[in-house]
N, C-alpha and C positions, 0 to 999 in steps of 0.2 A: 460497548462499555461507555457509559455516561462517566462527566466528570467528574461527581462525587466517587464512583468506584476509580476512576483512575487514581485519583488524586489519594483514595486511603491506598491503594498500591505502593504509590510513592513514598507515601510514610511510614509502609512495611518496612521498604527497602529500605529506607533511614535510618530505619530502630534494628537494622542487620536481620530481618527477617524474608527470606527466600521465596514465599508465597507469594509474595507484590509481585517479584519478577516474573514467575508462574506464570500469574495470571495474565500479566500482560503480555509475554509468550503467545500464550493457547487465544488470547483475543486478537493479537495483530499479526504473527509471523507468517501465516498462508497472505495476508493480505501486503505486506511489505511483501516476499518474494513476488507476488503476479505484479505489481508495482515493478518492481527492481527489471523484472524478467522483462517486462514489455520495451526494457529499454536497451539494457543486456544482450541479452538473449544467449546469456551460458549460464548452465546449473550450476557450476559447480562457483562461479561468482555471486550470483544472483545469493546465492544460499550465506556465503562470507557476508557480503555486504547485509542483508535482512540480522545476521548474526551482529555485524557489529553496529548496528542501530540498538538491537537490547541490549549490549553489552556495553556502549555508552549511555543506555538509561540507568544501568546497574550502576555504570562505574559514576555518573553526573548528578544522581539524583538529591545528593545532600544542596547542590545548586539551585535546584529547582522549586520554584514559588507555586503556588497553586496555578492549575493549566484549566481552563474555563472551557476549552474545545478539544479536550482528546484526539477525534479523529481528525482533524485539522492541523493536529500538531504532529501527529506522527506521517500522518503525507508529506507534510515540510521538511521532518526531519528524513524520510526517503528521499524525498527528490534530492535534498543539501550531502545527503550520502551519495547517492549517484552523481550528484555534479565532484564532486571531490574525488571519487574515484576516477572519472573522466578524465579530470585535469593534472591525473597522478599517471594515468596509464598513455591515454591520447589514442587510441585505435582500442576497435571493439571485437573479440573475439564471436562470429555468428556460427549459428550453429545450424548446420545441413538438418541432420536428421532430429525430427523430435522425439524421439527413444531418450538422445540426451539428455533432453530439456525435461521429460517426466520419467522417472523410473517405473516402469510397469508394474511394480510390486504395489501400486495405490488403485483401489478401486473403482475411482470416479476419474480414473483417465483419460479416458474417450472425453467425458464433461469438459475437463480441467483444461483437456488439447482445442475443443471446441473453442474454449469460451475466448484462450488464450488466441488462438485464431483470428477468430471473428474482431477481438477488440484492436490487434493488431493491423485491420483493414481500415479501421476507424482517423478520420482527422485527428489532428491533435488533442484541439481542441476538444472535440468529443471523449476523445479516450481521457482525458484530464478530468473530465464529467461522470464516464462512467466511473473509472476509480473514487473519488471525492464521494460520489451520490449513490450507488450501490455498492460498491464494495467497501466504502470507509464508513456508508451509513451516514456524511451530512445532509440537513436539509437538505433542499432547492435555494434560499435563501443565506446557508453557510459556504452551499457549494458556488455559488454568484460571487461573494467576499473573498473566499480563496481564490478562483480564478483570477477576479477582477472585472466580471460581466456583471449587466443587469441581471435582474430576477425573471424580467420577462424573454430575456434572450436564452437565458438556462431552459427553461419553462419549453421555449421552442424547439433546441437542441432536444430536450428528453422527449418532446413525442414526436421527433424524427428517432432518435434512438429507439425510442419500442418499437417503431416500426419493423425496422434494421435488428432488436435484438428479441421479435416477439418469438423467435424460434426457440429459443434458450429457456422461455418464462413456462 
């Protein structure tokens, strides 16, 4: 979602029209849950937390000035979710089996276990790149500003990353 479509979303939600938040729904909540989850790692949190990230866009949005970076802005407001849950809870429930973490009833399960997996092995660092630059969709260049790295240090990370995730592609 670019920021013009975010941005008339937000002004759906304004004028009390339901389809803003839809939309934003069906564009970001698988992307907020593997976010949440990689930190989590329980379903039945992960799934609260991703819930009440749109539910503070529903309930904040009359606050809200035009957003220039969408997917930028909603990884900020994940991590600031997850850090606030952290500092509410203080220990994290892990979870053994991954039955819990995916419910079998989804198709692309084996995918979803894999990917979740794989990115789980990943540095930090890395995994803050994948999410940012494939799953939130910033540039190379957006995904550098949010970290805080050069363009040419991301650049390097992502073609060690293919390497590491050409099995996936």
């Amino acid at each position: 979602m670019n920021a013009k479509e975010f941005n008339k979303c937000i002004r759906l939600i304004k004028a009390g029209n339901n389809q803003g938040i839809e939309r934003i729904y069906n564009c970001y909540y698988e992307k907020l849950k593997l976010t949440i989850d990689l930190e989590v790692k329980n379903k039945d949190i992960t799934e609260d937390i991703a819930s009440n990230v749109i539910i503070s866009i529903f309930s904040n949005a009359q606050n809200y000035k035009y957003i220039k970076k969408p997917n930028a802005w909603m990884y900020k407001a994940t991590k600031f979710a997850i850090i606030n849950y952290k500092k509410i809870i203080k220990k994290y429930v892990f979870t053994e089996l991954i039955d819990d973490v995916y419910p079998t009833k989804d198709n692309d399960i084996n995918f979803k276990i894999l990917v979740k997996q794989t990115i789980e092995q990943l540095l930090q660092r890395q995994k803050e790149i994948v999410l940012i630059h494939y799953i939130y969709g910033s540039n190379i260049r957006e995904t550098a500003k949010i970290i805080g790295l050069s363009v040419s240090t991301v650049n390097r990370e992502i073609i060690v990353l293919k390497d590491k995730l050409k099995f996936l592609l």
